[in-house]
N, C-alpha and C positions, 0 to 999 in steps of 0.2 A: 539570703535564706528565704527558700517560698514559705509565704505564712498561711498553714492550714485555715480551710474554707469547709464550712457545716453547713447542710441546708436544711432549712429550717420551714416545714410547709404551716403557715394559722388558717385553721378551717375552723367554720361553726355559725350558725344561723345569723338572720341579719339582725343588728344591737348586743349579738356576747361578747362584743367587747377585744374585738382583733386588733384593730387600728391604735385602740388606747393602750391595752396591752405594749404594742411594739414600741409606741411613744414613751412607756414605761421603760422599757427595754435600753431606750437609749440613756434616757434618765440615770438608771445606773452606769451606765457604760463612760457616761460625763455629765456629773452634776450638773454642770454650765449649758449646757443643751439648753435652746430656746423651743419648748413644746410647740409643733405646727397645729393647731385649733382646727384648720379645715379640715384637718384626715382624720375629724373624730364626729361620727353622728350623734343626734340629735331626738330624743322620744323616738319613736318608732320608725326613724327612718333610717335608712342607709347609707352611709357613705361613702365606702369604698366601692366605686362601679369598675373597677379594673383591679388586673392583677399588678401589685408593686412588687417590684424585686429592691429589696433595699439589702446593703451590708452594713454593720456596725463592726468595729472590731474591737476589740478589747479582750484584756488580759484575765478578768473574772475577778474583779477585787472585793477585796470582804470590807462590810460595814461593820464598825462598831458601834454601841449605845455605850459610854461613857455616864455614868452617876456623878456628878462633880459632887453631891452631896457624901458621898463615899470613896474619896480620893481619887476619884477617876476610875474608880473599877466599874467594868462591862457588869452591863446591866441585863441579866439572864430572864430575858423577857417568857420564853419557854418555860421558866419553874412557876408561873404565874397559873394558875389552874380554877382560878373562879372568873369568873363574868365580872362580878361589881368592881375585883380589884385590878382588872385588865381594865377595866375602860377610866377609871383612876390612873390607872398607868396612860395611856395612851393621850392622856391631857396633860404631861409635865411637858415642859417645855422650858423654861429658862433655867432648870436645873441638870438636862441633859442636854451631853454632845452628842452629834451625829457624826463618824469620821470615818474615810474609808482611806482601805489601809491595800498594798497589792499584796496579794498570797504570798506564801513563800513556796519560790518554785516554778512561779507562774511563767506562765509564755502566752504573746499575743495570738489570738484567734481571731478570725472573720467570720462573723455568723451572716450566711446569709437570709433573710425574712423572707417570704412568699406571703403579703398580706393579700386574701382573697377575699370578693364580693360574698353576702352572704347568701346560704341558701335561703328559702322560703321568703325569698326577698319582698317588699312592700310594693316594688313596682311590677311585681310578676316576672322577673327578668332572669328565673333561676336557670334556665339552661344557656341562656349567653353567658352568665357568670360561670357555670361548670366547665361552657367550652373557654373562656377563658383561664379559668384553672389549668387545665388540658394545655393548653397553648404554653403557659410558662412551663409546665412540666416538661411540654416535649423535648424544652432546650437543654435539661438536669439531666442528668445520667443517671442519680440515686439520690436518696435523702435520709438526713442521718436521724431525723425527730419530726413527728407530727407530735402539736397542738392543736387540741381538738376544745377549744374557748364553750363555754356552759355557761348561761346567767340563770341562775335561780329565778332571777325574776321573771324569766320568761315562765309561763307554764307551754307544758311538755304537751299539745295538744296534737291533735292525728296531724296537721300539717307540718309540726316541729317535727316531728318521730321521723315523719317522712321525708323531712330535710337532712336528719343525723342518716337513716336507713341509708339513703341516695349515698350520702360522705363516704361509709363505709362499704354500700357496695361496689362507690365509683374506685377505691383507692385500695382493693383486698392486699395489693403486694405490700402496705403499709401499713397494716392492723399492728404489729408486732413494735412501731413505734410510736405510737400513739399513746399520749398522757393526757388526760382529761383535766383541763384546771376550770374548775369555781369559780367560772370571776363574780364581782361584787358581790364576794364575801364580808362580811365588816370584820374588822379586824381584832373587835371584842368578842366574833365567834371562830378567832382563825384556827384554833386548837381543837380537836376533836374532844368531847367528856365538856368542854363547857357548858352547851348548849342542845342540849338531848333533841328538843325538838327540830332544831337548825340541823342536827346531824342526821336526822331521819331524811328531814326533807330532802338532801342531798344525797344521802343513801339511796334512797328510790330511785334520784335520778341517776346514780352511780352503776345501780342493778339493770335502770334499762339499757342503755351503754353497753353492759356487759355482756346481757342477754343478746343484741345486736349484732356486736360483735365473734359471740361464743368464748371471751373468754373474760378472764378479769384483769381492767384497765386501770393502771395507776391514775389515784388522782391527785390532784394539788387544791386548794385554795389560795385565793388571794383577790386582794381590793386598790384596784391601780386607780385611784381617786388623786389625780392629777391636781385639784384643786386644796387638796389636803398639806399641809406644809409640816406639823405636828412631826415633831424627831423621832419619837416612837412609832406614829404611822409610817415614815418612809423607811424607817430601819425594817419595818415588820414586811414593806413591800419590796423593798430592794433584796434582803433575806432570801426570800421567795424566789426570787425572779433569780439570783445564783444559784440556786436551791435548782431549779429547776434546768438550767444554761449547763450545769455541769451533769446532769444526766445527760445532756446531748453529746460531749466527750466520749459517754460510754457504750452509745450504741453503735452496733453494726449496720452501716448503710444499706438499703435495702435498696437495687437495682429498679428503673423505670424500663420495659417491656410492654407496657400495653398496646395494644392493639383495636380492642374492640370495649366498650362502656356500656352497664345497662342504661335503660331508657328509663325517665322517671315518669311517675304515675299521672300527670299533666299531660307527657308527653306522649305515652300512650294511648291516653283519652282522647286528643286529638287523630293520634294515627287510627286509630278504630274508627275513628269518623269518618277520616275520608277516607278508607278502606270501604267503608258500606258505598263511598260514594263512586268508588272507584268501579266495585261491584254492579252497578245499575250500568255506569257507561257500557262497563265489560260487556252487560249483557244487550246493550245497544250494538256495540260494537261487532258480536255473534251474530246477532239477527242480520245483519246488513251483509254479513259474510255470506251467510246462509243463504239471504237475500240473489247477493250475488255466484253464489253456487248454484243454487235453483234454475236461473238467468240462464249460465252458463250450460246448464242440462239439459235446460228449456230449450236453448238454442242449438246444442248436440242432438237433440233427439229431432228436431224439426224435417233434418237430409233424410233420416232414416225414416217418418213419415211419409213422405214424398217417395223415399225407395218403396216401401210398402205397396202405396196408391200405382206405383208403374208395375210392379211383380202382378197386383192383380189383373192390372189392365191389360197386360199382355195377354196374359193369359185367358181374359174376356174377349180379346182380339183373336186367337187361335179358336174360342170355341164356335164364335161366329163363323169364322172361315172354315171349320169343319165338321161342325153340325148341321149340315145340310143333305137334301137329297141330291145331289150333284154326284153323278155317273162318271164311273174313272172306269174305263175297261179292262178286265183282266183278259178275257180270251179274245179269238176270234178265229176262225178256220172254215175253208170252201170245201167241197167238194163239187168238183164238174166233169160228166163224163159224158165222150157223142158216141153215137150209133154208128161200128163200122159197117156198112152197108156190104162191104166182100166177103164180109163175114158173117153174113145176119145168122146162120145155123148156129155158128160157137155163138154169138150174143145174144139167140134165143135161150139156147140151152145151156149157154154156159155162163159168161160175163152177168149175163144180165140179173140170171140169178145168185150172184154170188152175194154174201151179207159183207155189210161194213162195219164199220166202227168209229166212233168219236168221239173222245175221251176227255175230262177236262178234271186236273184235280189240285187244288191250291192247301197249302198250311195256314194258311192264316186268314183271310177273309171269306165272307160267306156272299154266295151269288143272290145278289138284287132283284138281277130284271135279265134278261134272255130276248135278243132280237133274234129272227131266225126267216129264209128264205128256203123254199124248195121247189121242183119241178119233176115230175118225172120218179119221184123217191118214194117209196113206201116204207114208212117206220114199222119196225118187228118189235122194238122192247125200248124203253128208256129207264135212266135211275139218276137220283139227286135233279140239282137244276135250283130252281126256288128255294131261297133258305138256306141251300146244304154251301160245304165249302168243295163240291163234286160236279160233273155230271159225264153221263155214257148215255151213246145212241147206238143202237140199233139198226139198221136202214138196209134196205136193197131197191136198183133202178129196177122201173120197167123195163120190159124188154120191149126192144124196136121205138126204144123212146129216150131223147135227151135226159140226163139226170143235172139236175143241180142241188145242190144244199148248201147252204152257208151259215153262219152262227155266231154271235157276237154275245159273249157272256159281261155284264158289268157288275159293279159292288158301288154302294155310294160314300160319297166322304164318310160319313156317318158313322159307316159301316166300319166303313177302312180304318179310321180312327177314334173310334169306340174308345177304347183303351186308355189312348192318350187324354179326349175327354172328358172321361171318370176321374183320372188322375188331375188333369184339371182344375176341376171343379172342385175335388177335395183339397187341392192346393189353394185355392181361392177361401173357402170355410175357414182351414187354417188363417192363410195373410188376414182375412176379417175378424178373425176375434186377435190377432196380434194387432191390427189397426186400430181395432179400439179401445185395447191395453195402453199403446202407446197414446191415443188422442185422450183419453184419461190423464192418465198421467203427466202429458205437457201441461193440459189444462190446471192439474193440480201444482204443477214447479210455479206455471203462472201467478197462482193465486196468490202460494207463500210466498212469491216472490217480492209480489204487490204488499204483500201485507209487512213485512220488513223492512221495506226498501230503504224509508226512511229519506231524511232528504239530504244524503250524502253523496259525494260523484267521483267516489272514493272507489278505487278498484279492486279486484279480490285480492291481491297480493299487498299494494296497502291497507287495508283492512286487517291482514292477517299479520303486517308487523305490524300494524297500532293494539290487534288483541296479544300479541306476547310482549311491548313493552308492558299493556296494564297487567299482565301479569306481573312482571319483574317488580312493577311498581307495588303492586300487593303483595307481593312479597318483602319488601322490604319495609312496609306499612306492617306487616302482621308478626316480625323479626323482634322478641324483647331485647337484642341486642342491635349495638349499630356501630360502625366503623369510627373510629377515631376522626380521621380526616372527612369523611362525611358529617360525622355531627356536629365539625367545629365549623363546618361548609355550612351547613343548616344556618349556626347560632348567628353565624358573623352576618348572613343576609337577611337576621331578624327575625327569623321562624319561629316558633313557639315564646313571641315575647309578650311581656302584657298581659293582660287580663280579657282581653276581649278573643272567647274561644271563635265565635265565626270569623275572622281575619286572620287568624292563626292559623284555620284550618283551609282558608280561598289562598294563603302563600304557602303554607305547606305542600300543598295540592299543584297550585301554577310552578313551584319550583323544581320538584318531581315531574310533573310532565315536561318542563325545560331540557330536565337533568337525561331523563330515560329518551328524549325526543321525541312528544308527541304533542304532534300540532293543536 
């Protein structure tokens, strides 16, 4: 026959009293138990540094108090409802028995224990112990009861509140089992109505709890005073402690699905910090980018300078070679005629006076200069020549005399390519103010370049994954939440441990740049 298993989570700050409690626990479970003394702190310190999984098992037996002064009848410590004659009572002793007796009905159980580090611990060690929590949880499927341990003695100060806050925000899917016990309670106030003030006091702390949570949380009292031997003290603790074992019978297990845990306020403090710090590199890390984008423009633009510097030259080279006075011929034409002597009557009266003509007409360039030969020729009319893009002559031979005329019209570079060096030269005006846009501007990538560069030898594409790992990495720095498997990453390699916030935050920091891979 499998014998059902409860799991039983003890949470609550460091000294309320976890460790004693469970030693309690077994106490009832078997009078003869030898209490272990090391698994119980001491003044302000802690004892438990890890999480124990312990099982007790047992059947949930009832204690009686036995009056032998009254035939052995149970001794109804309950109807006792004053102070002076509860603690009268709880000093008889060799007139009462102590005897436990098994229920009727009963069946054996295994309770298992989850005793946890406390929070707000003395050695600053509270997010190792949470990630320890974490870690035995993740092996539990469900749990059927949280104790959540309170000592009065403690006061409730902003660093306690903030140890309970953390409890209940780390463990929401288990608000619903959760019973708050009192520990050292004296057991001359274990009654509510004896002690008005003792119930305030616990009231208060009962209301912050409640408010915490959002609702209202059973509570217990009880005084596990190990050293106590008194048969009314142990009846009144052992009481208690079934009192409270068989609520755990009654609840419905509530399933572990976490995933993700808030961060506590320690641990945020530090991430804010080196998030500013992470920030500054970032913005080293931009510059050198920048740096090297600059570089990289600086050094793109440099061809296109140099194309520039040749577009003009060229073009300063064409206007040399056609800004000149240098004569290109456009025409040229003879005329030569002899004297037929067999004929001198028709070449008097006829040939000799006849008129000529000599025509010259171009579209597009205009006449320079005019060489010109004659003999023998008499000019009647000219038109254009100089200047024009034309020219006509006129002429007739003498008669009884050789004629010649010949005519060589030219145009100069100049002339001839007018056009092209206007075009030119306004082409040069333009490349000159683009030349000095560009020489501007390299000058200016240079500068930022310089001024960034930084003494990194670090390339742009390296650069630019080490600026989106610090990204990822401030993201995850600025995240009130954090992964499970990450935080317990964090706790297990000491991260946030201690009290010394600058080494918490030089291995927070080196362990994140490890993590995200940044040199």
């Amino acid at each position: 026959m499998t014998i059902p298993t409860y799991n039983i989570l003890l949470l609550g700050p460091t000294q309320s009293g976890k460790s004693t409690f469970l030693e309690s626990v077994k106490l009832y479970a078997n009078p003869n138990y030898k209490v272990n003394t090391t698994r119980i702190g001491t003044g302000n310190q802690s004892c438990t540094q890890d999480v124990y999984d312990e099982v007790v098992s047992t059947n949930l037996p009832i204690y009686r108090l036995l009056d032998q002064d009254n035939d052995n009848r149970d001794l109804d410590v309950t109807a006792v409802k004053n102070e002076k004659a509860l603690k009268k009572l709880l000093l008889r002793d060799d007139d009462v028995e102590l005897k436990q007796e098994e229920a009727p009905g009963s069946t054996t159980v295994q309770l298992r224990f989850f005793d946890t580090p406390g929070l707000d611990d003395t050695d600053g060690n509270d997010s190792k112990h949470i990630a320890q929590i974490l870690s035995a949880l993740s092996v539990v499927h469900e749990f059927h009861f949280v104790i959540l341990m309170d000592s009065h003695h403690v006061p409730l100060l902003a660093s306690q509140k903030n140890a309970f806050k953390a409890y209940f925000g780390l463990f929401e899917e288990l608000k619903g089992l959760i019973t708050i016990v009192h520990t050292k309670a004296p057991n001359h106030h274990r009654y509510p109505g004896i002690n008005p003030a003792f119930d305030a006091k616990l009231a208060e702390r009962s209301n912050f709890f409640n408010e915490v949570v959002g609702r209202e949380i059973p509570t217990k009292r009880i005084d596990c005073d190990l050293e106590e031997s008194g048969p009314v003290h142990v009846y009144m603790t052992r009481s208690m402690i079934r009192e409270i074992l068989e609520a755990v019978l009654t609840k419905t297990p509530a399933p572990m699905r976490r995933t993700h845990i808030h961060k506590l306020p320690p641990m945020i403090e530090v991430d804010n910090f080196v998030h500013r710090r992470c920030e500054g590199k970032l913005d080293a890390v931009l510059k050198a980018c920048d740096s090297r984008r600059k570089t990289n423009e600086a050094a793109q633009l440099a061809p296109r300078i140099e194309e520039t510097k040749r577009e003009i030259g060229w073009r300063n080279d064409h206007i040399r070679q056609h800004d000149t006075d240098e004569r290109i011929q456009l025409f040229h034409q003879k005329y030569e005629e002899w004297v037929h002597f067999d004929g001198w009557w028709h070449d008097a009266f006829g040939r000799a006076n006849a008129h000529h003509w000599m025509e010259f007409h171009h579209q597009e360039h205009t006449i320079d200069h005019i060489d010109m030969g004659q003999q023998g020729i008499e000019w009647q009319h000219q038109e254009g020549g100089h200047g024009h893009k034309f020219w006509n002559i006129k002429f007739k031979r003498h008669p009884f005399q050789y004629g010649l005329l010949w005519v060589t019209l030219y145009t100069t570079k100049r002339t001839k390519h007018q056009h092209d060096i206007a075009r030119w030269r306004s082409e040069i005006e333009g490349l000159n103010r683009t030349l000095e846009n560009q020489n501007r501007e390299h000058t200016t990538l240079l500068t930022i370049a310089s001024q960034n560069a930084g003494s990194t030898s670090e390339s742009l594409e390296q650069l630019t994954g080490k600026a989106d790992k610090y990204r990822m990495m401030m993201n995850h720095l600025a995240t009130k939440d954090i992964s499970m498997e990450l935080f317990q990453e964090l706790a297990n390699a000491d991260i946030y441990q201690g009290t010394d916030f600058n080494r918490n935050a030089d291995a927070l920091e080196n362990h994140l740049a490890r993590k995200f891979g940044i040199a």
